[in-house]
C-alpha positions in Angstrom: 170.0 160.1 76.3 173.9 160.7 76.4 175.9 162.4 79.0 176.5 165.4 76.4 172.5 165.6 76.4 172.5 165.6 79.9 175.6 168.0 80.6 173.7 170.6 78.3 170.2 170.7 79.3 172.0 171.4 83.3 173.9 174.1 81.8 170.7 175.8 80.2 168.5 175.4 83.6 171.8 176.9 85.3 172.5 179.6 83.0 171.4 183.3 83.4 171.5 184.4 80.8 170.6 183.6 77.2 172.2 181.1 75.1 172.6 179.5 71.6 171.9 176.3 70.7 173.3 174.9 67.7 171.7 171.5 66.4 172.7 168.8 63.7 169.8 168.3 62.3 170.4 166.1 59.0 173.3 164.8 57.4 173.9 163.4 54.1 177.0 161.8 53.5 179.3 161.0 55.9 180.1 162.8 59.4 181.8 163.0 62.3 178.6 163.2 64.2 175.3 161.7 63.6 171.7 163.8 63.8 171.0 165.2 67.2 174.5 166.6 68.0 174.5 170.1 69.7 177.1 172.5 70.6 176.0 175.1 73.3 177.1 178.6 73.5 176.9 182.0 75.7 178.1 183.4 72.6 181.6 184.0 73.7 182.9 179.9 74.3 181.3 176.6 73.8 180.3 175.7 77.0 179.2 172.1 76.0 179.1 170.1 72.9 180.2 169.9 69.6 179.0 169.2 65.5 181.9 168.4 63.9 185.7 167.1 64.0 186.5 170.6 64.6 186.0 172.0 60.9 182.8 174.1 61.7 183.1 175.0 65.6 184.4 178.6 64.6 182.0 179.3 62.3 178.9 178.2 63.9 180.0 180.4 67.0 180.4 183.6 64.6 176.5 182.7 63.6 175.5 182.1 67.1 176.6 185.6 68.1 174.2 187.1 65.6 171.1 184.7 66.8 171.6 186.1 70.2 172.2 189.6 69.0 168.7 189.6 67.2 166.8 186.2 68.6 166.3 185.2 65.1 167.1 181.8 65.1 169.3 180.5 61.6 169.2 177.2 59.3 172.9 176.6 58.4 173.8 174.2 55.6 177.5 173.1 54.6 178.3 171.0 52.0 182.3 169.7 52.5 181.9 166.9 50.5 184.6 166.3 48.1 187.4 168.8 48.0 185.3 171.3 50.2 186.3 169.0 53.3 189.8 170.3 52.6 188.9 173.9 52.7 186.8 173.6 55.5 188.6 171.2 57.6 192.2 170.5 56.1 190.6 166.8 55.4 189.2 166.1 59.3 186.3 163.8 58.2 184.0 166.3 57.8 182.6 164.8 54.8 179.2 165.1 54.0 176.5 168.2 53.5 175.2 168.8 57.1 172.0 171.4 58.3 172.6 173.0 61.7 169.8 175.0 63.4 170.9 177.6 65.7 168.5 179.0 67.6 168.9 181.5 71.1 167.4 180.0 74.2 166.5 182.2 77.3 167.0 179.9 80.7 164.4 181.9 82.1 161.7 180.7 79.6 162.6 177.4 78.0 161.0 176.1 74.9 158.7 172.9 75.9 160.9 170.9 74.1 163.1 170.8 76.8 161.3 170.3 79.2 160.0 167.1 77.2 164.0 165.8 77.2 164.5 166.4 81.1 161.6 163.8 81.0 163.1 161.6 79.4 165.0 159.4 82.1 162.2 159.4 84.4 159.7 158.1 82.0 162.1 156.1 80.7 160.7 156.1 77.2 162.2 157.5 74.1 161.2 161.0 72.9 160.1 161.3 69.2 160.8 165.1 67.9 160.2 166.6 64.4 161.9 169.6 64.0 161.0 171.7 60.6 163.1 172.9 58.6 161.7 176.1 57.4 160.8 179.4 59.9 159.8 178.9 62.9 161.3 175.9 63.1 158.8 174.5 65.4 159.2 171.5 67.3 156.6 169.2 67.8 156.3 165.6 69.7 155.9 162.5 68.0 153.2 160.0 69.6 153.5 156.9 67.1 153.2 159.3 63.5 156.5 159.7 61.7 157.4 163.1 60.6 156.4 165.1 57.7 158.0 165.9 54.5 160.2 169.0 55.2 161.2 167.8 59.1 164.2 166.3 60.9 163.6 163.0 63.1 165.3 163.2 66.5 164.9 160.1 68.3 166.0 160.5 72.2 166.3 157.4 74.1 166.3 157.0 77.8 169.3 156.5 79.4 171.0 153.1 80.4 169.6 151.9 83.7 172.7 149.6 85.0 171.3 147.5 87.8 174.5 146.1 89.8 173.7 142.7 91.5 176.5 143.1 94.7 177.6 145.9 96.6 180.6 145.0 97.3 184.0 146.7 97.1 184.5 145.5 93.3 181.1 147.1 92.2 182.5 151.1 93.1 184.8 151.2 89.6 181.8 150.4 87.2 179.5 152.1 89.1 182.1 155.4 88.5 182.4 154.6 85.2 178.9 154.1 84.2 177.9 157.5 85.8 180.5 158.8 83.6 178.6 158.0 81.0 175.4 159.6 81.8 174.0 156.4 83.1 171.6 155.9 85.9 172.9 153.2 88.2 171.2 151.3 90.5 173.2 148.6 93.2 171.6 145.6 94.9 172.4 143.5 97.6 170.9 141.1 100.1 173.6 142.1 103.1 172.2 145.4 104.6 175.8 146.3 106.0 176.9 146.4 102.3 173.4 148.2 100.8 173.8 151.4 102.0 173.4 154.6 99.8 176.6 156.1 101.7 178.7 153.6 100.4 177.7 154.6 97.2 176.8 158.7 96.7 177.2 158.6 93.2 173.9 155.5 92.7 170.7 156.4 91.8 169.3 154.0 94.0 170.8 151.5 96.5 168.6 149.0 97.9 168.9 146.2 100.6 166.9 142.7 100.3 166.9 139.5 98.5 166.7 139.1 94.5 163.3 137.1 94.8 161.9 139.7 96.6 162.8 143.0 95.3 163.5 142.5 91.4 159.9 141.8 90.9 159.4 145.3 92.1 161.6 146.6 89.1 160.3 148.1 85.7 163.2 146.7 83.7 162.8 147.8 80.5 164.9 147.2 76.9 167.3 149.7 77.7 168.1 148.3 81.2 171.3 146.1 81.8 172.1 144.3 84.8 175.1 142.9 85.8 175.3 140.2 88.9 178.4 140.2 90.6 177.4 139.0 93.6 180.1 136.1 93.9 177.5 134.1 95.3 175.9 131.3 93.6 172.5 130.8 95.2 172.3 134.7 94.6 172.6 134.9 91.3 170.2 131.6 90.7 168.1 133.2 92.4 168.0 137.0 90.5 168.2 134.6 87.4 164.4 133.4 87.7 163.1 136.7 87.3 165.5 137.9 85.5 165.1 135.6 82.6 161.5 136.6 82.0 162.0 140.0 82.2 162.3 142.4 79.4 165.9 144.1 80.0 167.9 144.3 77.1 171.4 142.6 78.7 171.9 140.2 81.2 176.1 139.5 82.3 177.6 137.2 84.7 180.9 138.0 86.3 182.9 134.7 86.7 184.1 131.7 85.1 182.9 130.2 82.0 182.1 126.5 84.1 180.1 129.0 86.6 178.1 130.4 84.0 177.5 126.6 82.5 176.3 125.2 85.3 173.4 128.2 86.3 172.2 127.9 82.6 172.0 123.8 83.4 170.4 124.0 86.8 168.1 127.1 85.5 166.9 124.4 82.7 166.8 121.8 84.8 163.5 123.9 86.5 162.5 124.7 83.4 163.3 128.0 83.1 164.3 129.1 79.8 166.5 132.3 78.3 169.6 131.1 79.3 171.2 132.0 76.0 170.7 135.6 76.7 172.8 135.5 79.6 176.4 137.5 78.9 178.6 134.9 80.7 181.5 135.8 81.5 180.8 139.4 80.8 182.6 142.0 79.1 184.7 142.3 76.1 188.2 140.8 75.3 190.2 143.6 77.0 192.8 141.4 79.1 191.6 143.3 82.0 192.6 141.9 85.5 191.9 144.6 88.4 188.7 146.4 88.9 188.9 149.5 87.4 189.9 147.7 83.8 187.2 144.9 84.3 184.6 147.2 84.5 186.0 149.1 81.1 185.4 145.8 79.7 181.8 145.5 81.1 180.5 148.6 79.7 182.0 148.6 76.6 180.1 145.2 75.6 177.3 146.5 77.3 177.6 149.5 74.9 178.0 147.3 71.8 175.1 145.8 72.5 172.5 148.4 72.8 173.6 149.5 69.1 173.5 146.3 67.9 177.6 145.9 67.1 180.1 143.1 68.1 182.4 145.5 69.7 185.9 144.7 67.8 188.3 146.7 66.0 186.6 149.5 64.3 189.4 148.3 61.3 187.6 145.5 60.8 184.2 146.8 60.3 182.8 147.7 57.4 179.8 149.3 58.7 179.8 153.1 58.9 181.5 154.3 62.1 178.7 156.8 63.3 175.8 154.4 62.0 173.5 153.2 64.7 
């Protein structure tokens, strides 16, 4: 689940009044955002979100005025491909044929469906939706079935869990950052002075005590990261045992290539294998050299690697931009 996701199911529980929703349901074609994209409304401003590069914002706010006028929620389709795209949006790359659901939502009363995204994070398993596109356009959850002829897929993952291995002083900018993004961050450290959850207001969890002992009490699933920066080498050794063997989908090591070398040799030498999984040193190719740009390089390879890309210049891919 993105930050947007997250950002717009606060604003509904915090809203008094009733809103529109506007959904990006199916796309064929090309476009400037992918399924699942909403734009929230009260009718008078977007209060969150957006569809499009810009090309359909006004319109879809002219139709969301008349779903909260009458509750009658509407199936929108635009085709812009071809020379429609320069109608529509003066050539902004809204290119393909795109159905938008817009439906009025009343805070007071929320659908179930929304309830079943809030639950997302804390289950920490993805959330299955079909959607159909014909009146009512009923929702329904997904337990292992796909959907049926005449629906739109939403697949929600959870959020990133970033576990930080080292509270120190270094950790605050990626720990800021990563909350930026609508992950949930959790910090680690074996010096109780440094673990403290005043430290660190913005962490989901801080926690004091030795890797050995307390990563075996984490559920670290594929769409956990973790990231030792503990500058200590017995430290990370040690939160590479478990580590190794557990199922989170991206493992970095801040520090030198040779450092990095040797842990994978002495982690072998005990038999412990994995080591090729081990992000070492971590981060992307950025040039960064202080904190705040070190941890921009972090995140963004930890980003490339959840959707599967090699995080270079977008000009030298020729994989769709918005393709998963």
């Amino acid at each position: 689940m993105h930050k947007e996701l997250q950002d717009i199911l606060a604003l509904i529980r915090g809203h008094e009044t009733p809103l529109a929703l506007a959904t990006l349901l199916r796309v064929e074609g090309s476009s400037y955002r992918r399924p699942g994209a909403r734009l929230l409304t009260d009718g008078e401003q977007v209060l969150r979100g957006s569809l499009s590069g810009g090309c359909l914002e006004g319109e879809v706010l002219g139709r969301a005025v008349e779903v909260l006028a009458d509750g009658q929620p509407r199936l929108l389709r635009y085709d812009l491909r071809g020379e429609a795209d320069l109608v529509w949006g003066s050539g902004s790359g809204c290119e393909g044929a795109l159905d938008i659901l817009v439906e009025r939502l009343d805070p007071a009363a929320p659908p179930a469906w929304i309830t079943w995204m809030e639950e997302t994070p804390r289950q920490r398993r993805s959330l299955r939706m079909a959607t159909s596109l014909a009146a009512p356009f009923a929702r329904r959850r997904l337990e292992g079935e796909d959907a049926a002829p005449g629906e739109a897929l939403e697949i929600i993952p959870p959020p990133v869990f970033l576990w930080i291995l080292g509270a120190s002083d270094d950790s605050r900018p990626l720990l800021r950052l990563a909350k930026g993004l609508g992950w949930q961050v959790g910090l680690l450290d074996h010096r109780p002075a440094f673990a403290r959850p005043e430290r660190f207001p913005e962490a989901d969890r801080v926690v004091a005590g030795h890797p050995a002992q307390r990563i075996p009490e984490w559920v670290l699933d594929a769409r956990c990261a973790v990231v030792l920066m503990t500058h200590n080498y017995l430290k990370d050794l040690e939160a590479l045992r478990p580590l190794l063997a557990s199922r989170a989908g991206y493992l970095g090591l801040m520090g030198s290539r040779a450092r990095g070398s040797k842990l994978r040799a002495d982690l072998a030498a005990e038999g412990i294998s994995g080591g090729e999984r081990l992000h070492s040193p971590v981060g992307l190719d950025l040039g960064a050299e202080d904190p705040e740009t070190i941890a921009l390089a972090v995140l963004a390879e930890i980003q490339a690697a959840f959707q599967g890309r090699g995080g270079g210049p977008l000009r030298d891919s020729r994989r769709p931009i918005s393709a998963p």
